[in-house]
C-alpha positions in Angstrom: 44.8 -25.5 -39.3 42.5 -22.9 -37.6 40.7 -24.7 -34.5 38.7 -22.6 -32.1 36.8 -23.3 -28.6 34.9 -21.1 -26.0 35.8 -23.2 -23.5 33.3 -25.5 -21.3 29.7 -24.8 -20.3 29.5 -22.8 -16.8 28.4 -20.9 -14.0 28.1 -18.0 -11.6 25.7 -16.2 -9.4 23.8 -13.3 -10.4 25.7 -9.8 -9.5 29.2 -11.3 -10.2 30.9 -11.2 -13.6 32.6 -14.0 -15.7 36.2 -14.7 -17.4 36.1 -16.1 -20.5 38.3 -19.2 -21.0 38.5 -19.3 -24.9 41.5 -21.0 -27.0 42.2 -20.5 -30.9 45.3 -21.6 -32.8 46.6 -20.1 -36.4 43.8 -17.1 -36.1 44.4 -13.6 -37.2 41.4 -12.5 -35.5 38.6 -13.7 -32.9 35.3 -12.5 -32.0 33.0 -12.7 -29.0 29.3 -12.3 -28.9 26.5 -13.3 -26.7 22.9 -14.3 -27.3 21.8 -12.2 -24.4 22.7 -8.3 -23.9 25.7 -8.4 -21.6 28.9 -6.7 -22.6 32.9 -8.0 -22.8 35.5 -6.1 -21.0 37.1 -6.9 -24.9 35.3 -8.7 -27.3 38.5 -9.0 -29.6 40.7 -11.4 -27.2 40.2 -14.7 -25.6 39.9 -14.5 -22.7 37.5 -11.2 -22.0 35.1 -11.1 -19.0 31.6 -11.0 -19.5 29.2 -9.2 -17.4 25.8 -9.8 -17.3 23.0 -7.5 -18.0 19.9 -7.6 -15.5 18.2 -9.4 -18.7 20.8 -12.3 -18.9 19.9 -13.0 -15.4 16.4 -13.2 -15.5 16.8 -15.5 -18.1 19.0 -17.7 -16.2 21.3 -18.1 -18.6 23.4 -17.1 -21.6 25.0 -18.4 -24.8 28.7 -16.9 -25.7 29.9 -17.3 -29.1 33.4 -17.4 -30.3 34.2 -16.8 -33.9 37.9 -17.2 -34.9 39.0 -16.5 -38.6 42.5 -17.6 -40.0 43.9 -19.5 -42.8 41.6 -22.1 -42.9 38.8 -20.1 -42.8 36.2 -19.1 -39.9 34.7 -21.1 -37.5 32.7 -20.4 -34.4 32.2 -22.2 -30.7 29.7 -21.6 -28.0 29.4 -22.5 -24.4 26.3 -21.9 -22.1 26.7 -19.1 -19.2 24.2 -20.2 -16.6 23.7 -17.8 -14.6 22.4 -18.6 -10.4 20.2 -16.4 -9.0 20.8 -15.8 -5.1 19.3 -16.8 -2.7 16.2 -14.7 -1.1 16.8 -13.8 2.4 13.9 -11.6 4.7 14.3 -11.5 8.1 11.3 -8.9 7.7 10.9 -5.4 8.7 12.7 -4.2 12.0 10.3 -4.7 15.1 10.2 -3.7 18.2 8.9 -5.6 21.5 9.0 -5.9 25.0 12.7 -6.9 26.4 11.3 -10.1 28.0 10.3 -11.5 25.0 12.1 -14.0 22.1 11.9 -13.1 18.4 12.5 -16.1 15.6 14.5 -15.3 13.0 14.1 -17.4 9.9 16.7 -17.5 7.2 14.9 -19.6 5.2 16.1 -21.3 2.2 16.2 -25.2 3.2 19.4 -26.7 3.1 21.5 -23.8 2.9 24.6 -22.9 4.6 24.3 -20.3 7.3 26.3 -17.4 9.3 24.7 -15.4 12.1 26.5 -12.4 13.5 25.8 -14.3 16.6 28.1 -17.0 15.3 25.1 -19.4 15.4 24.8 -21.4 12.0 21.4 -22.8 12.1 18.5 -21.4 9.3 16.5 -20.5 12.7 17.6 -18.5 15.9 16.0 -17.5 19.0 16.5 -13.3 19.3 17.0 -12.0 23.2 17.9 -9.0 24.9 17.9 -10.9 28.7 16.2 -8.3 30.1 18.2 -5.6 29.5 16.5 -2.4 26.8 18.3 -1.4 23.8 18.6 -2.1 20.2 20.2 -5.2 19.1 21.2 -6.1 15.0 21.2 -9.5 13.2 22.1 -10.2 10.0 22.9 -13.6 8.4 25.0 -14.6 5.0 23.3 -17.8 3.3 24.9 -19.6 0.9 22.7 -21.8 -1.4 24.1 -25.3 -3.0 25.4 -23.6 -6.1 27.8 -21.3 -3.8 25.6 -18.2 -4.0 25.7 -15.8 -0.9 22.6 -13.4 0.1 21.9 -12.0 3.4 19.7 -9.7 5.2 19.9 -7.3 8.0 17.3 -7.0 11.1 17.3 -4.5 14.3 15.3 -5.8 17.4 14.1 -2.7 19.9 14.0 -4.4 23.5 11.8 -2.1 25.4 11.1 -1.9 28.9 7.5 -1.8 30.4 7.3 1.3 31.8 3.7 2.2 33.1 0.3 2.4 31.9 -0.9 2.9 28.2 -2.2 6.3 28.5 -4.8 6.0 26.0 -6.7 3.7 28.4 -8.8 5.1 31.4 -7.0 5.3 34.6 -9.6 2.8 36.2 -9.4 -0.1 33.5 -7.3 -2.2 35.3 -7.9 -2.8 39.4 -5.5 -4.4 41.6 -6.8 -5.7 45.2 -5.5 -4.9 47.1 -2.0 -2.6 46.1 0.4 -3.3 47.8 -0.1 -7.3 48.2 1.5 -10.0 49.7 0.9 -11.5 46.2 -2.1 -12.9 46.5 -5.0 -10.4 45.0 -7.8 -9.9 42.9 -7.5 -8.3 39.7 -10.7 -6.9 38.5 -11.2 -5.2 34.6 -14.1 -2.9 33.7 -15.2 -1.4 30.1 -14.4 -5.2 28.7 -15.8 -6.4 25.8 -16.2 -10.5 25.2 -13.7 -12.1 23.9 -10.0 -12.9 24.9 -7.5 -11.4 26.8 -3.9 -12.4 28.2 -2.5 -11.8 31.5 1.5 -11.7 31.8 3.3 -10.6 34.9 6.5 -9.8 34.9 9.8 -8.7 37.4 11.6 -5.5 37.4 13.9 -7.6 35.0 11.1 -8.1 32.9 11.1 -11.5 33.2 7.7 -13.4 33.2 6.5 -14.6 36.1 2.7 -15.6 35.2 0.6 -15.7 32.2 -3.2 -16.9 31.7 -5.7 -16.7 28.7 -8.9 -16.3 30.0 -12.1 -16.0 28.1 -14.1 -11.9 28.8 -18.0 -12.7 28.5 -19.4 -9.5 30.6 -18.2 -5.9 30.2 -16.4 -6.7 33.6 -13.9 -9.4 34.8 -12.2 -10.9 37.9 -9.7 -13.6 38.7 -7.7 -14.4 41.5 -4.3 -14.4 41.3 -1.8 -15.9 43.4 1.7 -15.4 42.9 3.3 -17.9 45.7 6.7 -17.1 47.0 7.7 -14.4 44.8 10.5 -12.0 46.4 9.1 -8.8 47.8 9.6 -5.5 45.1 7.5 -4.5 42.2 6.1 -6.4 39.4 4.3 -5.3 36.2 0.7 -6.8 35.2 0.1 -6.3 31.4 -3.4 -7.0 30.3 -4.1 -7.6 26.1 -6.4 -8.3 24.2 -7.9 -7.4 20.7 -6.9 -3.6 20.0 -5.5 -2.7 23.4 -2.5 -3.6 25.9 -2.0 -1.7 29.1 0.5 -2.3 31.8 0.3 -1.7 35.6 2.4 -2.0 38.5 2.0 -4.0 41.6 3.9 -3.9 44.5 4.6 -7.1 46.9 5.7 -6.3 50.3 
């Protein structure tokens, strides 16, 4: 008696390729096909393997048939091919930003299993240089519920601040008086209203201070007083909507 199966209904995730696990008994021949457009390393044995076409994924899934003739005649047996997609990973597009500052990364993809090249395995990590300038790379494998990997890549430039933006006026930003004992007045001409942020930060570019203040006039003052900071120089950077400028103060 001919008897003929295709095996059970499975899985895999997109990119990979899939053994068949078919079984006949008293056959002189066998046949695969596929309801999708795929192809079979050998569509005349049992046990081919089946790759995908880019169709069959985007579908999600496939239907392979196996038809087995012998002496009691043909019969055929299917079994579904689903076919996972993987899982979306974007860090986004390399950046680059000051070395005192932190950049989130988000893996994304809720639940998921993850693997930084820091070693961390959380869906979120905080990105630092501690100061220092350079170029740093994450990346990060996630693995979804259905055992599908995908990962993405991301390199962080940690700059230094270096001086004033020299596309501003020389006499934008005035420091009173420079050197300080770090208590002075920082005065801004050619404002316009809106908002601006003040962030001072240590040759190590750590921050020291930071204010939002509120520009109404096309000039601006504020006292700043620093405390106890430890004699050396200091960068003030001043932003606000379309410009950032940096400028050095020394403490003595």
């Amino acid at each position: 008696m001919t008897t003929a199966s295709a095996g059970m209904d499975d899985d895999i995730c997109a990119g990979s390729y899939f053994d068949c696990s078919g079984s006949a008994t008293n056959i002189n021949s066998v046949l695969w096909s596929t309801s999708g457009s795929g192809y079979f390393s050998n569509a005349t044995i049992l046990n081919p393997v089946y790759t995908p076409s880019q169709a069959d994924i985007d579908a999600g899934s496939v239907t392979l048939t196996l038809t087995a003739t012998g002496s009691s005649g043909t019969l055929t047996d299917n079994m579904v091919l689903t076919i996972n997609p993987l899982p979306l990973v974007d860090l986004g597009p390399d950046v680059a930003v000051y070395s005192y500052e932190t950049v989130i990364l988000d893996a994304g993809n809720s639940g998921a299993l993850y693997l930084w090249s820091s070693g961390e395995i959380t869906q979120t990590i905080e990105a630092s240089s501690g100061g220092v300038a350079g170029d740093k790379t994450y990346n990060v494998e996630v693995t979804d519920l259905n055992g599908c990997s995908g990962s993405d890549e991301i390199v962080i430039t940690f700059t230094q601040i270096t001086g004033i933006d020299e596309n501003l006026d020389k006499d934008f930003i005035h420091i009173l008086p420079n050197p300080n004992n770090s208590n002075f007045i920082l005065s801004l001409s050619q404002m316009t209203q809106g908002f601006i942020d003040i962030n001072i930060f240590n040759s190590l570019s750590k921050l020291v201070f930071n204010s939002h203040e509120k520009v109404s006039n096309s000039t601006f003052e504020k006292q700043i007083n620093l405390g106890n900071l430890t004699k050396g120089i200091y960068f003030l950077q001043v932003s606000g909507d379309g410009f950032k400028s940096v400028k050095k103060i020394i403490i003595q």
